[in-house]
C-alpha positions as CSV (number, residue, x, y, z in Angstrom):
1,X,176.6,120.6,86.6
2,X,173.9,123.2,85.9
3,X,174.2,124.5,82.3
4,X,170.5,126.8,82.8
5,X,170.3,130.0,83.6
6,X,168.4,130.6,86.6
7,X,165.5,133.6,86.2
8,X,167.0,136.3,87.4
9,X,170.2,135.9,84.8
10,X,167.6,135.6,82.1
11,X,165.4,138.8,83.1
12,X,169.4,140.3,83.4
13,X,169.9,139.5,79.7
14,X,166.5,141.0,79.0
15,X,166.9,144.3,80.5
16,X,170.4,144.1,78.6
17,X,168.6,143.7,75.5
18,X,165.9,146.2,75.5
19,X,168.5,149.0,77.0
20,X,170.5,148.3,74.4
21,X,167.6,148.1,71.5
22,X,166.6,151.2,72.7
23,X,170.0,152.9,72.9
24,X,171.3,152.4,69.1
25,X,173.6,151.2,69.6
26,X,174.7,151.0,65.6
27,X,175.2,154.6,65.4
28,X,177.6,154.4,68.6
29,X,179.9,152.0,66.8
30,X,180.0,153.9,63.1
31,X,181.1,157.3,65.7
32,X,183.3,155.0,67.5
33,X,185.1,153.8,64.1
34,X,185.5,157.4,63.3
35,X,187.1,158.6,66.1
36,X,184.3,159.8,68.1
37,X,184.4,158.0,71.3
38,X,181.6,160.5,72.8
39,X,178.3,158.1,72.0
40,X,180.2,154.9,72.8
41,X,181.0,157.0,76.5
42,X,177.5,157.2,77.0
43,X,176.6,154.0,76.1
44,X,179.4,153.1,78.4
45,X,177.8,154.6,81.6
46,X,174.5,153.0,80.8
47,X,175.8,149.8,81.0
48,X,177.6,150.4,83.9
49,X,174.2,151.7,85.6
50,X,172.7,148.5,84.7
51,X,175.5,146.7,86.7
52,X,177.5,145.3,84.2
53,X,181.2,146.7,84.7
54,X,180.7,146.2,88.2
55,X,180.4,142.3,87.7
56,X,184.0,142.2,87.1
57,X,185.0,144.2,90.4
58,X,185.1,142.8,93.9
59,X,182.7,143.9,96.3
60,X,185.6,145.7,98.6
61,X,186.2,148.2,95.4
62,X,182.3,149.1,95.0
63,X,181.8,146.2,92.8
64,X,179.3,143.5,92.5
65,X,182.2,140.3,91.7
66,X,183.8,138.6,90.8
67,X,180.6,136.6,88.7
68,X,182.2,135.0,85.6
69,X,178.7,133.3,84.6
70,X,176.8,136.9,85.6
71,X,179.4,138.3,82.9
72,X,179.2,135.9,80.5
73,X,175.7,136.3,80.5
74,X,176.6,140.0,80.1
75,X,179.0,140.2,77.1
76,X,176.6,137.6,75.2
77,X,174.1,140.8,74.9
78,X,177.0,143.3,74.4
79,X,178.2,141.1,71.5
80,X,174.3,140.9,70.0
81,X,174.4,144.3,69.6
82,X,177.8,145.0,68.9
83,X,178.5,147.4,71.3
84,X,181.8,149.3,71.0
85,X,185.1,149.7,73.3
86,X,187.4,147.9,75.0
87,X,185.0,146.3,77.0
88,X,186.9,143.1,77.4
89,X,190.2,144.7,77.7
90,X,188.0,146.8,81.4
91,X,186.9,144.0,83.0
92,X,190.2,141.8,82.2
93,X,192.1,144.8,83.5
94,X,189.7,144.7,86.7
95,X,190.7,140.8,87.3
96,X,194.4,141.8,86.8
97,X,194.2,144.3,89.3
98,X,192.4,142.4,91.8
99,X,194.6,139.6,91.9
100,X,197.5,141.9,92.4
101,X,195.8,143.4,95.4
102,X,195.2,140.4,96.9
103,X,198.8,139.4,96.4
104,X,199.5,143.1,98.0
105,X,201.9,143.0,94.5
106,X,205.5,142.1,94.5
107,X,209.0,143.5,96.2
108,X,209.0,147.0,96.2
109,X,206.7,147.8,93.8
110,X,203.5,146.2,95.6
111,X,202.3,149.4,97.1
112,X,202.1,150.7,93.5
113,X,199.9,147.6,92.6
114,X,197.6,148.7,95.7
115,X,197.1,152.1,95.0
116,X,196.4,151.4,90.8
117,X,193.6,149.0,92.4
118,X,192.6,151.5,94.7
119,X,192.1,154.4,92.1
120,X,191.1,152.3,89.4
121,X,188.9,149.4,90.4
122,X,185.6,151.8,91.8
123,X,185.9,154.0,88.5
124,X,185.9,150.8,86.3
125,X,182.3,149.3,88.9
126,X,181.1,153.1,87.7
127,X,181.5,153.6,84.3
128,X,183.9,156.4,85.0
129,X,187.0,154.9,83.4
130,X,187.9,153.2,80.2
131,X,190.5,150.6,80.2
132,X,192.7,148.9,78.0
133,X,195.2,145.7,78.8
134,X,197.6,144.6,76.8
135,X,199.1,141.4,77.4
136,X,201.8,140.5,74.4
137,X,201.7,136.9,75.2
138,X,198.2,136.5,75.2
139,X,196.9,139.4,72.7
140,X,199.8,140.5,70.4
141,X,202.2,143.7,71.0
142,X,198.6,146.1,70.7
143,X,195.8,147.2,72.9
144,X,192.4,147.9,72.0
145,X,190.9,151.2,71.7
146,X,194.5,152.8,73.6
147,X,193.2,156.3,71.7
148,X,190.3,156.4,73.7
149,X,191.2,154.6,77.3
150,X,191.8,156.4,80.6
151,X,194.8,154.0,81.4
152,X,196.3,151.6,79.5
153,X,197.7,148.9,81.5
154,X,200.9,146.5,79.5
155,X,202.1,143.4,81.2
156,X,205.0,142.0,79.2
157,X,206.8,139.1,81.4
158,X,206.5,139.4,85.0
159,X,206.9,143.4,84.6
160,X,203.2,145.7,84.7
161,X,203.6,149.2,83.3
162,X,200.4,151.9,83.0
163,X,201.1,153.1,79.2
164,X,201.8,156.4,79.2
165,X,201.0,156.9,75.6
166,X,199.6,155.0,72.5
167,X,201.4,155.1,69.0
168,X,199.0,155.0,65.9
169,X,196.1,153.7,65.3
170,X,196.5,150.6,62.8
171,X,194.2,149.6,59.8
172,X,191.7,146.7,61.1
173,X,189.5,143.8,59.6
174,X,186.6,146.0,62.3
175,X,187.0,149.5,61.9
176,X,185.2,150.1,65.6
177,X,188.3,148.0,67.0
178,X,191.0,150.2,67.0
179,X,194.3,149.2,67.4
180,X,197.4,150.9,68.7
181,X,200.6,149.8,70.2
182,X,200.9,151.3,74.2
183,X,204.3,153.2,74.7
184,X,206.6,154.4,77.7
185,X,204.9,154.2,80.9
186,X,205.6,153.8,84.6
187,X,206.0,150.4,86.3
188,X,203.5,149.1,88.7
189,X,205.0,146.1,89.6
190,X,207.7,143.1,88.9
191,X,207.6,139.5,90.1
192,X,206.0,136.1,89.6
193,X,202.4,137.2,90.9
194,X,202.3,140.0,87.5
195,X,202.8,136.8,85.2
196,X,200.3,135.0,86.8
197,X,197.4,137.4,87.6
198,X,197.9,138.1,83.7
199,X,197.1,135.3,82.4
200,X,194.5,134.8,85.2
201,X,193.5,138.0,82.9
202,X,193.4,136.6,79.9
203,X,191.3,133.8,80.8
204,X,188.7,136.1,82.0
205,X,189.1,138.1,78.4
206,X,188.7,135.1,76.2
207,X,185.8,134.3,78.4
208,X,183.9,137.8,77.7
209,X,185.1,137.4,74.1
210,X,183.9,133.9,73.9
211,X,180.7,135.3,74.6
212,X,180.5,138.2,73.1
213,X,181.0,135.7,69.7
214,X,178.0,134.0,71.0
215,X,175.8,137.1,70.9
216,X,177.6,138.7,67.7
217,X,176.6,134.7,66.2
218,X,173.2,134.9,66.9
219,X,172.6,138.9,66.0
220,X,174.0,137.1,62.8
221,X,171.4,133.9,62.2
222,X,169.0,136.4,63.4
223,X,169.0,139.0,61.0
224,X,169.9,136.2,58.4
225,X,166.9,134.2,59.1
226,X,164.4,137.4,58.9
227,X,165.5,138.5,55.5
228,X,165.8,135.1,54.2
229,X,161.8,135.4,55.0
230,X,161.6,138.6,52.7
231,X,163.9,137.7,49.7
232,X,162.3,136.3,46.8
233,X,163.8,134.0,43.5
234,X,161.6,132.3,41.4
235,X,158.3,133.9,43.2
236,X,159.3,132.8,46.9
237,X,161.0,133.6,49.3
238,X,164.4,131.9,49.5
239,X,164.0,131.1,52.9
240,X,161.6,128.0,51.6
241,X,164.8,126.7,49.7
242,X,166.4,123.5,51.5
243,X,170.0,124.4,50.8
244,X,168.6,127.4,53.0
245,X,167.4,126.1,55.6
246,X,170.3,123.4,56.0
247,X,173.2,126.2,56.2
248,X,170.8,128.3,58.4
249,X,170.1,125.3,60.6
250,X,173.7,123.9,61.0
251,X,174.5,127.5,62.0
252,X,171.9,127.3,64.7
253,X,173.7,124.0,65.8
254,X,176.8,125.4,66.1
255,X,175.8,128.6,68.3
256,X,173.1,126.3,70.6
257,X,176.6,123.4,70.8
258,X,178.4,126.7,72.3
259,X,176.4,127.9,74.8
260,X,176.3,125.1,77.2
261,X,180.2,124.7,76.6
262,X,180.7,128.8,77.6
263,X,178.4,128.7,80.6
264,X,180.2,125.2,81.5
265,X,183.5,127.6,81.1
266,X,181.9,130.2,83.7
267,X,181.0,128.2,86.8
268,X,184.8,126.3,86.0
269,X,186.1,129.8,86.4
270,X,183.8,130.9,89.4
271,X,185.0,127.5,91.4
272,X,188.6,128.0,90.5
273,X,188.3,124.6,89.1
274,X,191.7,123.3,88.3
275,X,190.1,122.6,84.2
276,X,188.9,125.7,83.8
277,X,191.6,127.2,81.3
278,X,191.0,124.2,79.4
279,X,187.0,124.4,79.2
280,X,187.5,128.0,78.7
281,X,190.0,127.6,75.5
282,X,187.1,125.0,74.4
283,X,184.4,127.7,75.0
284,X,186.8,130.5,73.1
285,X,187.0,128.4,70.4
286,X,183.7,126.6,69.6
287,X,182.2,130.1,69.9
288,X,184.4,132.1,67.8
289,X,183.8,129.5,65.0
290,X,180.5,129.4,65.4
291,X,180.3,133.3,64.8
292,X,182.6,133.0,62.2
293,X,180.3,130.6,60.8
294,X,177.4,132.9,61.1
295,X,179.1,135.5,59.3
296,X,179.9,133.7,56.1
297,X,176.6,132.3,56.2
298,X,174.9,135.8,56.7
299,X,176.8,137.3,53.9
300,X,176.0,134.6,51.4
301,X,172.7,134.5,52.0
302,X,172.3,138.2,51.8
303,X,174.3,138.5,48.6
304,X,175.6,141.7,47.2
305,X,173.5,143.6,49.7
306,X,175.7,141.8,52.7
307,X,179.0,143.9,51.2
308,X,177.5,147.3,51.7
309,X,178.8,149.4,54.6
310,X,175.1,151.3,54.5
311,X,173.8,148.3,55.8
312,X,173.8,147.7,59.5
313,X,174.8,143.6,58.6
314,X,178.0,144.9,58.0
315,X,178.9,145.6,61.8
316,X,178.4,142.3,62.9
317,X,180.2,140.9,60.3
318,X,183.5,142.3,60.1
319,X,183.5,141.7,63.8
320,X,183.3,137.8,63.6
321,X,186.8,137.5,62.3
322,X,188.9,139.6,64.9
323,X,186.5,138.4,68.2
324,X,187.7,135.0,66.8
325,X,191.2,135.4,66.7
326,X,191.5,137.5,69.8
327,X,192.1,136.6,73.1
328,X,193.2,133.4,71.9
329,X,193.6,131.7,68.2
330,X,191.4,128.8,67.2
331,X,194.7,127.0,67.0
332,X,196.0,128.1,70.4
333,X,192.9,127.8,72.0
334,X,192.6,123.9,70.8
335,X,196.3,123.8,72.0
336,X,195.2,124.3,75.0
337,X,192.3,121.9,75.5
338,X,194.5,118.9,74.4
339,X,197.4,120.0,76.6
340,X,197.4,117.0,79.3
């Protein structure tokens, strides 16, 4: 199996980068953690320029996809630069909906399914429309960033509802992930097909957040590694110390033992291999730990300095924990892999 990118995913991941170096992305998550979704929007519709929303949407509905490894490759950038929204929650939504269409839905209810996809899978390819999923089983009774999403789809059982409303926002380990529980709502669809394009779903979100842990780890070790080059004890800079540069390098072990395992997780999913819930929960997990990892490491290493909220650090690291846990706990994830 190839685990290397081919050029033209690499050169993808550079444009990603520079776009989003450029874009500041920093000051579109602290406006995003207050409220103001209107930098993250634009931020949004660049992304979706460059292709990336549309990786998630089949070609029929103005998309590029489905291209797991494409959006893997993707969500690795958006998580080095921390980018806000329910990104995840979009393109898991856009596999949801997909599935459903080409089911035609269930019973009665399957021309809703047809139409939602209709509507809604060319404005998520775009950049037009923000959406949020909610899947109880998979993510807990809350959807991401409800406050600020076009539609709001909940699938609880075999039953898929758009939200009509969102309750309150609740207090989070990330401010920029805000948290609200999806309420009322119109039903779209009952039947065995809704319980299993779900959690067709949720493989495809703890696939994005697997990588998007990946790129949030190495934004981390990054960072870490240039300011261990710039802080001095004793006359030198502590980067020279060998407890250093054995917590930096085990965190560089961690991240590279990761990568391999999500791209591995990618092509599983692109084949429809019959293992590839398992080598995704493997992927979900090593990642998540790995970042996790990072972040402790990070905010040692910086000391005092790591705890201010004035420093940029701070964004990546209060992320770590959440991407970790969502989509799929360490312990559910590992569950999962030795399920026989």
């Amino acid at each position: 199996m190839r685990f290397l990118l081919d050029d033209e995913q690499r050169e993808f991941a550079r444009s990603l980068d520079g776009m989003l170096t450029a874009a500041g992305a920093p000051a579109a998550v602290r406006a995003w953690a207050a409220g103001d979704a209107t930098p993250g929007r634009a931020l949004w519709s660049r992304l979706a320029e460059a292709g990336v929303l549309a990786l998630a949407v089949p070609e029929r509905h103005d998309g590029l996809g489905p291209l797991p490894l494409e959006l893997a490759v993707a969500f690795t950038e958006l998580g080095r630069h921390a980018v806000p929204g329910p990104l995840v929650e979009t393109v898991a939504a856009a596999a949801l909906l997909d599935r459903l269409d080409d089911s035609g839905g269930s019973g009665s209810s399957g021309s809703g399914v047809r139409e939602a996809a209709a509507a809604w899978l060319p404005q998520i390819a775009s950049g037009k429309a923000v959406v949020s999923l909610c899947v109880p089983a998979a993510c807990g009774p809350y959807a991401l960033d409800a406050d600020a999403a076009d539609a709001v789809f909940v699938v609880e059982g075999d039953t898929l509802r758009l939200a009509e409303t969102a309750g309150p926002v609740q207090p989070s380990a990330d401010p920029a992930r805000r948290l609200a529980r999806p309420l009322g709502g119109t039903v779209l669809a009952r039947g065995p097909e809704v319980g299993a394009a779900a959690a067709h779903a949720a493989e495809v979100a703890a696939l994005a957040t697997a990588a998007q842990s990946l790129g949030l780890g190495r934004a981390l070790l990054d960072r870490t590694v240039e300011y261990v080059k710039q802080r001095t004890q004793f006359g030198v800079a502590i980067g020279s110390f060998q407890a250093v540069k054995h917590r930096l390098a085990d965190t560089l072990i961690a991240l590279e033992f990761a990568r391999p395992l999500l791209h591995s997780a990618a092509l599983a999913l692109a084949e429809g291999a019959a293992h590839a819930s398992a080598e995704i929960a493997a992927a979900k997990v090593t990642a998540g730990e790995a970042a996790y990892a990072a972040a402790r490491t990070a905010l040692q290493l910086h000391g005092a300095v790591g705890y201010t909220e004035e420093l940029d650090l701070a964004l990546w690291i209060r992320k770590a924990r959440p991407l970790r846990d969502a989509w799929g706990t360490p312990a559910a994830c590992r569950a999962r892999v030795l399920a026989p």
